[in-house]
C-alpha positions, 0 to 999 in steps of 0.5 A, a space after each residue: 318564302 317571305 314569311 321563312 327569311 322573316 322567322 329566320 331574321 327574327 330569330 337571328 335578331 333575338 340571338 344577337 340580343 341575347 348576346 349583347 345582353 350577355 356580353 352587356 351582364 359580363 361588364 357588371 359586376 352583382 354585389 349581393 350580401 347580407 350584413 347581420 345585426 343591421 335592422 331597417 333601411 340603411 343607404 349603401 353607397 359603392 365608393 371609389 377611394 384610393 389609399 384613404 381618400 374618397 374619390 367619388 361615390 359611384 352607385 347607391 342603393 340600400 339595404 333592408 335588414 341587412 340585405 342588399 344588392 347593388 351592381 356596377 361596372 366591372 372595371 377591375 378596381 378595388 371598391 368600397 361600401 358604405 353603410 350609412 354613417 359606418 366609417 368601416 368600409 368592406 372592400 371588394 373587387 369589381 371584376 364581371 360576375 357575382 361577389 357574396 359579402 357577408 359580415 355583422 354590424 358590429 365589425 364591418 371592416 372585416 366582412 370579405 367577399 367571394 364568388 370571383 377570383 380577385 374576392 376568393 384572393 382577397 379574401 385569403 390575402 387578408 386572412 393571411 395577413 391577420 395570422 402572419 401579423 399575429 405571429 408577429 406580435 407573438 415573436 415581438 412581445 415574446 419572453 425571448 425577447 424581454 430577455 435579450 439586451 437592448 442590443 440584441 432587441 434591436 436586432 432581433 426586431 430587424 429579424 422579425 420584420 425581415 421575415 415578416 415582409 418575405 412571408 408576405 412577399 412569398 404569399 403574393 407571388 403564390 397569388 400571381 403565379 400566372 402573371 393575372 392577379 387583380 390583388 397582387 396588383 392592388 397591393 403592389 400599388 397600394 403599398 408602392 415604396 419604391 426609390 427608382 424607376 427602375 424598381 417598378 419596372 421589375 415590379 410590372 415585370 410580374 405582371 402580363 401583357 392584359 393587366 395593362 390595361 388596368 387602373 392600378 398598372 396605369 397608376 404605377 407606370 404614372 409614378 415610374 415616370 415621374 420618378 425618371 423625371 425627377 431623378 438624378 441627372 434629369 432637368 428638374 420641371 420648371 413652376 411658379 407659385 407665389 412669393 411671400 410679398 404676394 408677387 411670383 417667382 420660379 424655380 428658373 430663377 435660380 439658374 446659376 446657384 446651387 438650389 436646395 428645392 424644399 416641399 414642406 408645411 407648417 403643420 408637418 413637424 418632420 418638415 418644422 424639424 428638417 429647418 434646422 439643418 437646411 438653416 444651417 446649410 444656407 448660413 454656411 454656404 449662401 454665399 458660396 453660392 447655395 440658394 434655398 427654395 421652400 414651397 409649401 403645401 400649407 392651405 392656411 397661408 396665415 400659418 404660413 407666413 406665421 412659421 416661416 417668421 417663427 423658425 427664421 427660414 431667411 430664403 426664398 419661399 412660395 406656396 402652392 394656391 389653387 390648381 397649382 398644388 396638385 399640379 407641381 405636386 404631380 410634376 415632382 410626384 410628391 406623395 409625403 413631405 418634407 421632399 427634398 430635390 437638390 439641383 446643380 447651376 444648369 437646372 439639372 437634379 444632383 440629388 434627391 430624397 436626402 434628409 437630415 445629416 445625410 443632406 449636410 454631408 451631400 452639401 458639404 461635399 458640393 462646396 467643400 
C-alpha cells in the first residue's frame, strides 16, 4: 500500500514538473534564424530600444555561419538584434512561442520575422507599408504633378498624404479587428502625436482590457497624464535648476506675472530661431508684466552661456544638470524642443505648444 501512494505521488510530482516546465517555456520566447552571407562567429545581442534609443542589452549569444538561437522572456515587447558591428537592426516581438527570422547580410534591416501572431503582423505591416510608400512616391513624383501649378502641387501633395495616412490608418484597424493586436500597440505609441489627453484615451479605447498590462499601453496612459497635467487650466509643476551666475531659481518665482516657461538649447536651431519673437514679446510687454523663463536642455553649459550672450536673450535662464533633466522633462513631458507653456499670475497654464506668430497673437491678446 505504502509503495502504491509512493508511485501514485511520484507520478503526481512528475506531471506537476511537466507543467511548470511547460507553463515556464510558455513565458519565453525561441528566436531562431539564419542570416545568409553571414560567415564565422558573429555576437548576436537582443537590445531594448525605444524609438532610436538603446535601452540596455538583454540576452547575448552568437551565431555560426549565419545561424542562430536565442531565447528571452516573453513579455510582449518589440525587440532588436544586433549583429556585431551592424547598425541594422531587424526587429521582433517577444510574445511566447517560437519566431524564424531570416534575412542576408547585405540587408539586415529588412530581415522580418514569423511564426507568432504579432511577427506574421509585423511582418505584413512592413511589407504594407513598403507598397503604400511607393505608391506614394509614384503619385508625388508623377507626370500629373510636374504638370500642375504650384498652387495646384501644393494641393495635391496635401491629397496624397491624406490618403496615405487613411490607408495606413484603415490597415492597422484590420490588425486590431478584435481589440489584441501587440503591432497596433506598438505603432500607435511608436508614432504617438497627439495634443490632448483626450485623444489617446480614444486611442486605448481600441484596445481591450488584457492589453493593459502591456509596456507600450503603460507608456501611453504615462503621457496622457502628463498631458492632463500640463495642459490649459491646470497649476503648471513647480522646479528649480540653476541660474546663469551659478545660484537657483524657480519656476514659483514668478508668481505674480505672466511667464513665458521656454524649454530650448543651443544646438536646436528651431529653438535659436524661436528668440526672435519671444525677444520681441518680452521687449514690449516686460513691463507690462511679462516675464520670460528659458531652461535649457544644453549638456555643454559653455555653449549655453555662449548662446544666451550671443542671441541677447536678456531674461531669466536656468539649465537642467544631472538627474534634474529628465526629471523636469518628465514632469512637462517634454519629448521635442523648442516646447513652450504660458502661465498666467496664479501659476496656472493659459496656453500650451504656441510658436512663432501664433504665440505673438497669444500674447498680444493678454496684454492688449
Amino acid at each position: 500500500m505504502k509503495k502504491c501512494i509512493l508511485l501514485v505521488g511520484l507520478i503526481g510530482l512528475c506531471f506537476a514538473l511537466q507543467a511548470q516546465a511547460q507553463s515556464k517555456d510558455s513565458r519565453m520566447c525561441q528566436v531562431k534564424g539564419y542570416i545568409r552571407g553571414m560567415q564565422g562567429e558573429v555576437p548576436v545581442q537582443v537590445i531594448q530600444a525605444q524609438k532610436g534609443r538603446t535601452i540596455k542589452t538583454l540576452q547575448s549569444g552568437k551565431s555560426v555561419d549565419g545561424n542562430f538561437t536565442i531565447t528571452v522572456p516573453a513579455c510582449g515587447e518589440a525587440y532588436e538584434l544586433q549583429f556585431g558591428n551592424n547598425p541594422a537592426r531587424p526587429i521582433f516581438f517577444a510574445e511566447p512561442g517560437s519566431v524564424s527570422i531570416e534575412g542576408h547580410a547585405d540587408s539586415l534591416f529588412f530581415s522580418r520575422p514569423s511564426g507568432t501572431r504579432a511577427n506574421e503582423e509585423w511582418r505584413q505591416y512592413c511589407l504594407y507599408r513598403e507598397q503604400l510608400g511607393h505608391w506614394r512616391e509614384q503619385q508625388l513624383f508623377s507626370s500629373k504633378m510636374k504638370a500642375l501649378d504650384e498652387a495646384g502641387q501644393k494641393q495635391k501633395r496635401k491629397e496624397v498624404m491624406a490618403e496615405y495616412d487613411q490607408r495606413m490608418d484603415a490597415y492597422l484597424d484590420s490588425l486590431n479587428s478584435d481589440g489584441r493586436s501587440l503591432v497596433a500597440l506598438y505603432v500607435a505609441w511608436n508614432t504617438l502625436i497627439a495634443d490632448t489627453a483626450e485623444q489617446i484615451d480614444g486611442i486605448l479605447g481600441q484596445f481591450q482590457p488584457e492589453m493593459k498590462d502591456n509596456t507600450y499601453y503603460q507608456a501611453m496612459q504615462v503621457r496622457r497624464d502628463v498631458l492632463r497635467r500640463t495642459a490649459p487650466g491646470a497649476e503648471a509643476p513647480l522646479f528649480t535648476v540653476v541660474s546663469l551666475d551659478g545660484d537657483s531659481i524657480s519656476l514659483s518665482s514668478f508668481r505674480g506675472k505672466y511667464v513665458i516657461l521656454d524649454f530650448w538649447a543651443s544646438w536646436c536651431f528651431p529653438c535659436r530661431a524661436e528668440t526672435k519673437f519671444v525677444k520681441a514679446l518680452y521687449q514690449r510687454f516686460n513691463r507690462r508684466g511679462l516675464e520670460v523663463f528659458s531652461v535649457s536642455l544644453d549638456q555643454d553649459e559653455q555653449k549655453w552661456r555662449e548662446a544666451v550672450k550671443q542671441d541677447n536673450m536678456l531674461w531669466h535662464h536656468g539649465i537642467l544638470v544631472g538627474d534634474l533633466k529628465q526629471q523636469v522633462s518628465d514632469l512637462y513631458g517634454v519629448q521635442a524642443i523648442p516646447a513652450i507653456w504660458v502661465i498666467d499670475p496664479n501659476g496656472k497654464i493659459i496656453a500650451r505648444g504656441l510658436r512663432g506668430e501664433k504665440l505673438q497673437t497669444f500674447i498680444e491678446e493678454l496684454f492688449n
